[in-house]
DOPA-825777 format. One record per atom (N, C-alpha, C, O, CB): x, y, z. Coordinates in steps of 0.02 Angstrom, whole numbers, padded with zeros to 5 digits, always signed. Atoms other than C-alpha are relative to their C-alpha. Last residue first. Glycine has a CB too. Example, Ala and Ser with C-alpha at 12.3 -4.5 7.8 and 13.67 -1.06 7.14 Angstrom:
-00042-00059-00003+00684-00053+00357-00039+00055+00037-00014+00110+00045+00020+00023-00071+00045-00059+00000+00615-00225+00390+00045+00060+00000+00097+00059+00033-00050+00001+00062
END
This chain:
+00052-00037+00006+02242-01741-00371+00000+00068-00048-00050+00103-00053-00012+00015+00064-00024-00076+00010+02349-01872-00418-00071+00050-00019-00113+00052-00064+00062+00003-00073+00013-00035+00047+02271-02054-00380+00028+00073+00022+00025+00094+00079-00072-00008-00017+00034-00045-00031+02385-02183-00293-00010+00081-00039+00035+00117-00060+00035+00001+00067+00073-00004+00038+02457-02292-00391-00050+00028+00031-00109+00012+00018-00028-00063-00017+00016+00047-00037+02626-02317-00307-00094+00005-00023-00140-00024+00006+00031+00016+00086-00056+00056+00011+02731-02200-00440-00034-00074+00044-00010-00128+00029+00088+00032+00040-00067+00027-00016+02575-02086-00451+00073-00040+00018+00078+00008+00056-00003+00006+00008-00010+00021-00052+02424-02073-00543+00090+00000+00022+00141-00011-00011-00038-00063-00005+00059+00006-00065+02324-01971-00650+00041-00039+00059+00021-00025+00116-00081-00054-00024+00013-00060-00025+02485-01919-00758-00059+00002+00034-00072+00057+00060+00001+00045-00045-00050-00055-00034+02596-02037-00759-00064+00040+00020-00076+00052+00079+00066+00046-00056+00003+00036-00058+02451-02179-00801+00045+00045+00031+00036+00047+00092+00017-00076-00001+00079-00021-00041+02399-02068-00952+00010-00043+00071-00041-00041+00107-00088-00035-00053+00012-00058-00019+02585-02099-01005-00039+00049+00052-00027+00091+00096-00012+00008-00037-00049-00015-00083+02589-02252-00982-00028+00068+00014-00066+00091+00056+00107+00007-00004+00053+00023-00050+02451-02277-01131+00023+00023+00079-00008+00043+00128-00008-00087-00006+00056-00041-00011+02577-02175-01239-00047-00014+00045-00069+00034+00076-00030+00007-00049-00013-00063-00025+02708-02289-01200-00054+00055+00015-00072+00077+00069+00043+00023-00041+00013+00016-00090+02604-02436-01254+00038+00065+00059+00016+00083+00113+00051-00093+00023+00060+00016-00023+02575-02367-01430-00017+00016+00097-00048+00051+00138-00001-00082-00025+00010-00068-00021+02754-02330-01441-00050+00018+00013-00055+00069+00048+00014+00040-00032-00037-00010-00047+02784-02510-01410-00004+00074+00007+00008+00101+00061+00062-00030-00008+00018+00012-00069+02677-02532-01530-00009-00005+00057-00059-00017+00091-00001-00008+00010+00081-00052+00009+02734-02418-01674-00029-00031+00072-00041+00007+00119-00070-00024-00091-00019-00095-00036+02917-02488-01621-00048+00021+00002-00057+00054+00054+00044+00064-00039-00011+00018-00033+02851-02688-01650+00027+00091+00034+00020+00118+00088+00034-00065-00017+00049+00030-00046+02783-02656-01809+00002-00011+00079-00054-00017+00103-00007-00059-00024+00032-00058-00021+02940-02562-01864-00085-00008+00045-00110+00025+00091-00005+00042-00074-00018-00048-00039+03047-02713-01824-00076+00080+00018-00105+00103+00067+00077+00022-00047-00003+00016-00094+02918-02840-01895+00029+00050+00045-00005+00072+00091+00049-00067+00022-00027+00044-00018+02921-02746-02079-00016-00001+00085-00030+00043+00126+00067+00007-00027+00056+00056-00029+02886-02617-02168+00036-00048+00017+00090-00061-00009-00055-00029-00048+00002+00057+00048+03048-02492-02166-00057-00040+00006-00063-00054+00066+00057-00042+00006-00009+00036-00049+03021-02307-02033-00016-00092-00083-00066-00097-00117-00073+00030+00089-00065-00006-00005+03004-02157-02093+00006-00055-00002+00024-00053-00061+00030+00031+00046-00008-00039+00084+02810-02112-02141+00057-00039+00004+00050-00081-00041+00009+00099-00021+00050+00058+00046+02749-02262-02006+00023+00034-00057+00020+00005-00111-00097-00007+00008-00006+00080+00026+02871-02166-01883-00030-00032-00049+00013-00072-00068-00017-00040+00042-00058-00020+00035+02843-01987-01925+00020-00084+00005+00031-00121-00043+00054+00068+00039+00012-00028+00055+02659-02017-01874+00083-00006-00049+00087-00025-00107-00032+00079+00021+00008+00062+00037+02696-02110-01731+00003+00014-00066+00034-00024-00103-00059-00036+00014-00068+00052-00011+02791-01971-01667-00024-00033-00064-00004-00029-00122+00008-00059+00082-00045-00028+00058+02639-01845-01724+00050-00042-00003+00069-00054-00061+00028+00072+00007+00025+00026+00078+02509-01959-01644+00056+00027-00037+00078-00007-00083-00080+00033-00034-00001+00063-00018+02621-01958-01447-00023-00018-00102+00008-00055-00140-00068-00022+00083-00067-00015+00020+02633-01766-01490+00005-00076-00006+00035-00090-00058+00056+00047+00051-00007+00002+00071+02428-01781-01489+00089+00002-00024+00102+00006-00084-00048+00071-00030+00040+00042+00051+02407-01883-01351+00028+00023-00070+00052-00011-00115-00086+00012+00007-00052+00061-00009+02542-01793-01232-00025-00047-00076+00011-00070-00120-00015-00053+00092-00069-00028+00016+02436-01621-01268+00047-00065-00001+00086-00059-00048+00026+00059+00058+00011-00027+00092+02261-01715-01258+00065+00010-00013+00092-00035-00046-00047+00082-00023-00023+00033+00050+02329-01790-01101-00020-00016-00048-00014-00069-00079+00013-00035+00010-00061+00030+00006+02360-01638-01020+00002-00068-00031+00054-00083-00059+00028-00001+00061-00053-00040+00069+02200-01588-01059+00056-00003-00007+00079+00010-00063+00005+00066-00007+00021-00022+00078+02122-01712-00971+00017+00007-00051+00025-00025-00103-00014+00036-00010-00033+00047+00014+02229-01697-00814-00028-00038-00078+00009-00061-00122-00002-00040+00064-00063-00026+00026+02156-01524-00805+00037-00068-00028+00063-00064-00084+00045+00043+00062-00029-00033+00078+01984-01592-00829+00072+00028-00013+00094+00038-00069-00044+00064-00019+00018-00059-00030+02014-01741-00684-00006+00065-00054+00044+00070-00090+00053+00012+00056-00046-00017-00015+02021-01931-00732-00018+00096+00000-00071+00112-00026+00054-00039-00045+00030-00068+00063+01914-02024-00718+00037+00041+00015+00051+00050+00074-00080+00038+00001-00010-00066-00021+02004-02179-00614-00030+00071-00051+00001+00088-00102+00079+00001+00010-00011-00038+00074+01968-02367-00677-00004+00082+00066-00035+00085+00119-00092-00018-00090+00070-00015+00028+02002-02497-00557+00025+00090-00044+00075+00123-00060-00076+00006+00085+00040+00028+00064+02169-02580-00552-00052+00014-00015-00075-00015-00063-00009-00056-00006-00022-00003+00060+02283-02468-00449-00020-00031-00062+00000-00018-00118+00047-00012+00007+00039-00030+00063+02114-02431-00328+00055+00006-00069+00038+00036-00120-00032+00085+00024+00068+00030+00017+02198-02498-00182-00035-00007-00052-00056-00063-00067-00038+00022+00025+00043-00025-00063+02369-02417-00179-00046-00062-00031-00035-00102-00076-00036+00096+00007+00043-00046+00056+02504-02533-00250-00046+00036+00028-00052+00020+00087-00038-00037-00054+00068+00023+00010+02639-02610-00115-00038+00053-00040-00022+00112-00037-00035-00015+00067
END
């Protein structure tokens, strides 16, 4: 079961913050090498996005934990 609060919004803490400045910006450089590298087209559209949505996870690793309960 999810905690309580896995669907409301959580602020997230300044260390956790800056950790996901540091995730954020390696998260832009990826993409970055993708959109340089990477053929136009549906496939690559579909990797940038998906790496998109990774990145969003991310920030969900790191305020909360595997049952959504917030990380202090």
């Amino acid at each position: 079961m999810m905690h309580s609060s896995t669907y409301e919004y959580l602020k997230p803490t300044d260390e956790q913050l800056r950790h996901m400045a540091i995730v954020r910006a390696a998260a832009k450089a990826y993409n970055d090498v993708l959109d340089a590298w990477l053929p136009p087209g549906p496939d690559k559209t579909v990797i940038i996005r998906t790496h998109r949505t990774n990145a969003m996870w991310a920030n969900v690793a790191i305020t909360r934990h595997p049952d959504g309960t917030p990380r202090s």
